[in-house]
C-alpha positions as CSV (number, residue, x, y, z in Angstrom):
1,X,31.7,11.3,7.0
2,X,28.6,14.0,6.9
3,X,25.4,13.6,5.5
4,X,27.2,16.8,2.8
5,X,29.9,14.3,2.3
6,X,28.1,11.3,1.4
7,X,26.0,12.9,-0.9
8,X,28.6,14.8,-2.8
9,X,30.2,11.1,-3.4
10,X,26.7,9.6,-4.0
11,X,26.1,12.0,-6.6
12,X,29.5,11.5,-8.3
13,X,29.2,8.0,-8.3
14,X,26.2,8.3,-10.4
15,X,27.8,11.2,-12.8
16,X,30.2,8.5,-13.8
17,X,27.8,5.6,-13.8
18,X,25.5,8.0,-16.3
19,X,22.5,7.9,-14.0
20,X,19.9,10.6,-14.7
21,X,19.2,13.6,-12.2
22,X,22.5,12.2,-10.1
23,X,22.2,14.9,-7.3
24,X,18.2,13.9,-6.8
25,X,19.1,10.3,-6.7
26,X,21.5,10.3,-4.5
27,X,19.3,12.7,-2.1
28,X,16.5,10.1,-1.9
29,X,18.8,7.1,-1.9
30,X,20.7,8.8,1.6
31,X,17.3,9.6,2.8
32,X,15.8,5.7,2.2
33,X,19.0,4.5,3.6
34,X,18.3,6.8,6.9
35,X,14.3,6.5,6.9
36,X,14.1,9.9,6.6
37,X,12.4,12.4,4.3
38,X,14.9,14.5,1.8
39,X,14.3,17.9,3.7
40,X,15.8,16.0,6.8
41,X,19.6,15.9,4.7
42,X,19.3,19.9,4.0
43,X,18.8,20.8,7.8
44,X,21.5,17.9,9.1
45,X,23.9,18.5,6.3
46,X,26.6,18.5,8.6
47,X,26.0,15.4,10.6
48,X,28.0,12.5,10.9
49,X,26.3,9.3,8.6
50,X,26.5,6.3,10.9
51,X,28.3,2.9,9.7
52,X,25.1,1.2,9.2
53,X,23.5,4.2,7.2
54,X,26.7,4.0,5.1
55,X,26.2,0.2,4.6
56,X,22.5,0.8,3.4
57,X,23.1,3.8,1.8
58,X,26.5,2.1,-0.5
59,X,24.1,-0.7,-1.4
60,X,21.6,1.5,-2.6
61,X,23.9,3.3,-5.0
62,X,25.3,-0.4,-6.2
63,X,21.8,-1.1,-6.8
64,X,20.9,1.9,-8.9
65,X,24.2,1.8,-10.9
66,X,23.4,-1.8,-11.8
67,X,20.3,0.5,-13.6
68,X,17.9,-1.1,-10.8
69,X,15.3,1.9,-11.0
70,X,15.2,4.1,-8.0
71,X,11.4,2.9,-7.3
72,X,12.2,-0.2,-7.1
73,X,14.8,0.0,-4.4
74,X,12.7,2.4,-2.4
75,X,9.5,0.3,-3.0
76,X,7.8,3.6,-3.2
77,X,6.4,6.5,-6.7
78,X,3.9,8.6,-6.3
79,X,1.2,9.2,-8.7
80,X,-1.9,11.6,-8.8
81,X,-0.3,13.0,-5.2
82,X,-0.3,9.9,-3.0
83,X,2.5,7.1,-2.6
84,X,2.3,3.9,-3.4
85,X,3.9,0.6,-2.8
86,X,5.8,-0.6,-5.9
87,X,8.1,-3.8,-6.7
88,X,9.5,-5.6,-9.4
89,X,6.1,-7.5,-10.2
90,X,4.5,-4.5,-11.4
91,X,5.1,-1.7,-13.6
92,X,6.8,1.7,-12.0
93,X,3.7,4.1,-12.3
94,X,4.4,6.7,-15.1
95,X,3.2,10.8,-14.8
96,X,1.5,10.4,-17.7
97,X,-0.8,7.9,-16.7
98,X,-2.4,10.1,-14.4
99,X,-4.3,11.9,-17.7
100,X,-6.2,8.3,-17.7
101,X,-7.5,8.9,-13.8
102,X,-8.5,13.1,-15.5
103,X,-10.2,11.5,-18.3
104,X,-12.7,9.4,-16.7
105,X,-13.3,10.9,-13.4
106,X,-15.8,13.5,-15.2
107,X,-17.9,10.0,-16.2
108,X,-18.2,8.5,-12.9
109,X,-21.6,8.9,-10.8
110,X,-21.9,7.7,-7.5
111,X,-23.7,4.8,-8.9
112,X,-20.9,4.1,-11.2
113,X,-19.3,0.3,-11.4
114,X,-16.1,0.5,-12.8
115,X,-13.4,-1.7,-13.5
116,X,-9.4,-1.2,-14.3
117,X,-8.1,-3.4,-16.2
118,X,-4.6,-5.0,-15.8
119,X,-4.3,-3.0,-12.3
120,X,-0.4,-3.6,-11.9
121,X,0.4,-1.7,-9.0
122,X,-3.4,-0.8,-7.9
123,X,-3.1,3.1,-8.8
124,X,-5.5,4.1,-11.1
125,X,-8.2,1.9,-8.9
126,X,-7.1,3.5,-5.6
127,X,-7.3,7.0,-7.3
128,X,-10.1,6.2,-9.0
129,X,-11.9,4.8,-5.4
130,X,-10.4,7.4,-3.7
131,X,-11.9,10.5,-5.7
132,X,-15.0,9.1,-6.3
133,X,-17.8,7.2,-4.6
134,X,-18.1,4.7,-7.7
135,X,-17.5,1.0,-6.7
136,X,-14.2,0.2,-8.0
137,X,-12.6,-3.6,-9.3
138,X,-9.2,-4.6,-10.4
139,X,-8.1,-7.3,-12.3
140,X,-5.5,-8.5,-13.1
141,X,-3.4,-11.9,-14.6
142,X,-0.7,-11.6,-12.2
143,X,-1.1,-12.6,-8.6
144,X,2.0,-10.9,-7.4
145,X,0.5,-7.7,-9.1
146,X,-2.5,-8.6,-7.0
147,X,-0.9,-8.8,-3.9
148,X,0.6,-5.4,-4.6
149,X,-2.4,-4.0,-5.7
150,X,-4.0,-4.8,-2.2
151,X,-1.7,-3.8,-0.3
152,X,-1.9,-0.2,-2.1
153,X,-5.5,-0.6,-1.1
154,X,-7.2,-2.0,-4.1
155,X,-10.0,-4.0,-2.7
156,X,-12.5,-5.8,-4.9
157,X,-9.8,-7.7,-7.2
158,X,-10.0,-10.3,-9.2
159,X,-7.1,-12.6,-10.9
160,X,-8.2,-13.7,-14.5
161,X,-7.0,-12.9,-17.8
162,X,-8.6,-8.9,-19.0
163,X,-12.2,-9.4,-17.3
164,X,-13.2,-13.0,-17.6
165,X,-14.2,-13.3,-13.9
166,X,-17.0,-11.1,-14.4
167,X,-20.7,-11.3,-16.5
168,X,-21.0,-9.5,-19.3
169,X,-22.9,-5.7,-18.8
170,X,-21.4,-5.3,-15.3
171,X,-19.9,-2.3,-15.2
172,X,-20.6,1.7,-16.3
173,X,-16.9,2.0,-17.3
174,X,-13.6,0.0,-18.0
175,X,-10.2,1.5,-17.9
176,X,-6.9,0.2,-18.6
177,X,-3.4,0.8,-18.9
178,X,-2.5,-2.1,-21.4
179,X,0.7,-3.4,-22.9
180,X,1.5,-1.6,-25.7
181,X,5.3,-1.5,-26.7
182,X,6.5,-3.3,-29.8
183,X,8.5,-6.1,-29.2
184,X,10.7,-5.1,-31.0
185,X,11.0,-1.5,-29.5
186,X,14.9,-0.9,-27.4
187,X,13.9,0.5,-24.1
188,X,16.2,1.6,-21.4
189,X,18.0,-1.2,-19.0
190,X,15.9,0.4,-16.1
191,X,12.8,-1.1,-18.1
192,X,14.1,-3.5,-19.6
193,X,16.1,-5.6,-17.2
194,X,13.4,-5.0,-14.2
195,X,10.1,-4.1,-14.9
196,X,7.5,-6.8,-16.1
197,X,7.8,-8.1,-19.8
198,X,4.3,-9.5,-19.5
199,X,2.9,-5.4,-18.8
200,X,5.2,-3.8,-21.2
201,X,4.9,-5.6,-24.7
202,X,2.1,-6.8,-26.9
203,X,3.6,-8.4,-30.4
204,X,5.0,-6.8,-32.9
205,X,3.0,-3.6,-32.8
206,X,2.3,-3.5,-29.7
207,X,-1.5,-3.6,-30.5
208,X,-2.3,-7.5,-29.3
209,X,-3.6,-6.5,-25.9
210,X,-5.2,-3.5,-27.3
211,X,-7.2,-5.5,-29.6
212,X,-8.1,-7.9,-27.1
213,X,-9.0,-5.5,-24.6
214,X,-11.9,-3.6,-26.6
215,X,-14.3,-6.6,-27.2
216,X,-13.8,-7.6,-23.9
217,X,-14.6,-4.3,-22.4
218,X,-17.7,-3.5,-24.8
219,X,-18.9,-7.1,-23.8
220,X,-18.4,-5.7,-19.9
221,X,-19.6,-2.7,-20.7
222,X,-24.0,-1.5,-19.6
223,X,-25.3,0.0,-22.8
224,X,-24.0,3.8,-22.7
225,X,-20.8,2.7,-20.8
226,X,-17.3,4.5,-21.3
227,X,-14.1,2.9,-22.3
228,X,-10.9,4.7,-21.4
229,X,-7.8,3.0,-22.2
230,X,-4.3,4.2,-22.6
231,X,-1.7,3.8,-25.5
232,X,2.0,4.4,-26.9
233,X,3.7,7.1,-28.8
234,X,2.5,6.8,-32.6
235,X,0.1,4.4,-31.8
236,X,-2.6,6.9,-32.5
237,X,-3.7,6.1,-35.9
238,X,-4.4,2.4,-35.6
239,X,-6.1,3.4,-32.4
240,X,-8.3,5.3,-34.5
241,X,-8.4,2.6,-37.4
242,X,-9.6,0.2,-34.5
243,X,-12.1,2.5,-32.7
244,X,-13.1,5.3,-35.2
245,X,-15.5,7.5,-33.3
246,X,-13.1,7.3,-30.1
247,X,-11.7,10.2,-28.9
248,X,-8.2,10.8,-28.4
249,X,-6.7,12.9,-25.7
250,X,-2.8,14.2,-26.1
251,X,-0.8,14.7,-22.8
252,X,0.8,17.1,-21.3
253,X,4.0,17.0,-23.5
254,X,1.0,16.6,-26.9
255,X,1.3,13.1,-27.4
256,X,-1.6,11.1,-27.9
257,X,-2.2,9.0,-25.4
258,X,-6.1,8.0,-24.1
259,X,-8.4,6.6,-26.4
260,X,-12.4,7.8,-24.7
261,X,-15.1,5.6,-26.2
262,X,-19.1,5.7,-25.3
263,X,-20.5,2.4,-26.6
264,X,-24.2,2.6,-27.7
């Protein structure tokens, strides 16, 4: 069988199992079963797919049409132009999270503390470190969230529930990607049946975490610090009931979805 054969049967397999963006999947499915990158399948289209790349490659597809998200059987997403390692224990990083990193970049100083909430996955820390020369924490309540979070580079971390291992005025700004869904709230199997429960919802309006979060954070928070703190799709006007001078930034498809807040 060629690579051009395998991946016309990947992607059929998925047609009928209802997976989105079949052809894609398929392409980085072959290319994780081969330990290749995707460009490698366009200029070797015609050759032959070893047994053993056949074994990984058929397990990969059982996996994704078992609704096991394609992150999660690569271990890998990319967010704000770098990869990252992701697993079940954390939460797949999502496009739109990335307005969170754009929002408080233009705050930080190279004096800046700043600490990230709920780290997950480590990203918006990493990024955070990475394009700036602020001194950057995580924190987090999961310690296999941790240990992902390291690995991705994340290295002053601290496992406690929202920022209880630190004094109060400590840092210049907190950001977080909280809970927010509803309990309530039908999400997709990929979600659902994989990713965290604990970093998806927050009680019936998916507003516990969020009203958690903002004492703690204006307790961590130097006089003049900046809260930055993301939230879910017609969330926005309890946001604003909650915070009323905050500012709220839309994404890139209009949705609200950062909540900006200077405390005095």
């Amino acid at each position: 069988m060629t690579l051009r054969t395998a991946l016309a049967q990947g992607t059929k397999l998925l047609e009928d199992g209802a997976i989105d963006a079949p052809r894609l999947t398929a392409e980085v499915l072959l290319a994780h079963a081969l330990r290749v990158e995707r460009v490698y399948l366009i200029a070797h289209a015609g050759d032959e797919l070893s047994e053993l790349g056949w074994i990984h490659y058929g397990r990969y597809l059982h996996q994704r049409l078992r609704r096991v998200p394609t992150q999660y059987i690569t271990n890998r997403q990319e967010f704000y132009g770098r990869e990252y390692h992701v697993a079940p224990g954390v939460l797949v990083p999502r496009p739109e999270t990335e307005l969170l990193v754009e929002v408080v970049l233009p705050f930080i100083t190279p004096a800046s503390t700043v600490l990230d909430i709920g780290t997950g996955s480590g990203c918006i820390a990493v990024t955070l470190a990475l394009e700036s020369t602020a001194r950057v924490f995580a924190s987090d309540i999961s310690i296999d969230a941790l240990r992902i979070a390291r690995r991705n580079g994340a290295l002053n971390t601290a496992l406690c529930d929202l920022g209880s291992a630190f004094p109060s005025g400590s840092f210049d700004i907190v950001v977080s990607n909280p809970p927010y869904v509803p309990a309530g709230d039908v999400l997709a199997p990929e979600v659902r049946d994989n990713e965290p429960a604990q970093a998806l919802f927050s009680g019936a309006d998916g507003l516990d975490a969020i009203r958690r979060l903002i004492p703690e954070a204006q307790r961590l928070l130097k006089p003049g610090g900046v809260l930055a703190f993301e939230f879910g799709f017609g969330q926005s006007a309890a946001i604003r009931a909650l915070l009323p001078t905050a500012t709220i930034m839309p994404d890139l498809a209009g949705i609200d979805r950062v909540a900006v807040l200077r405390t005095s």
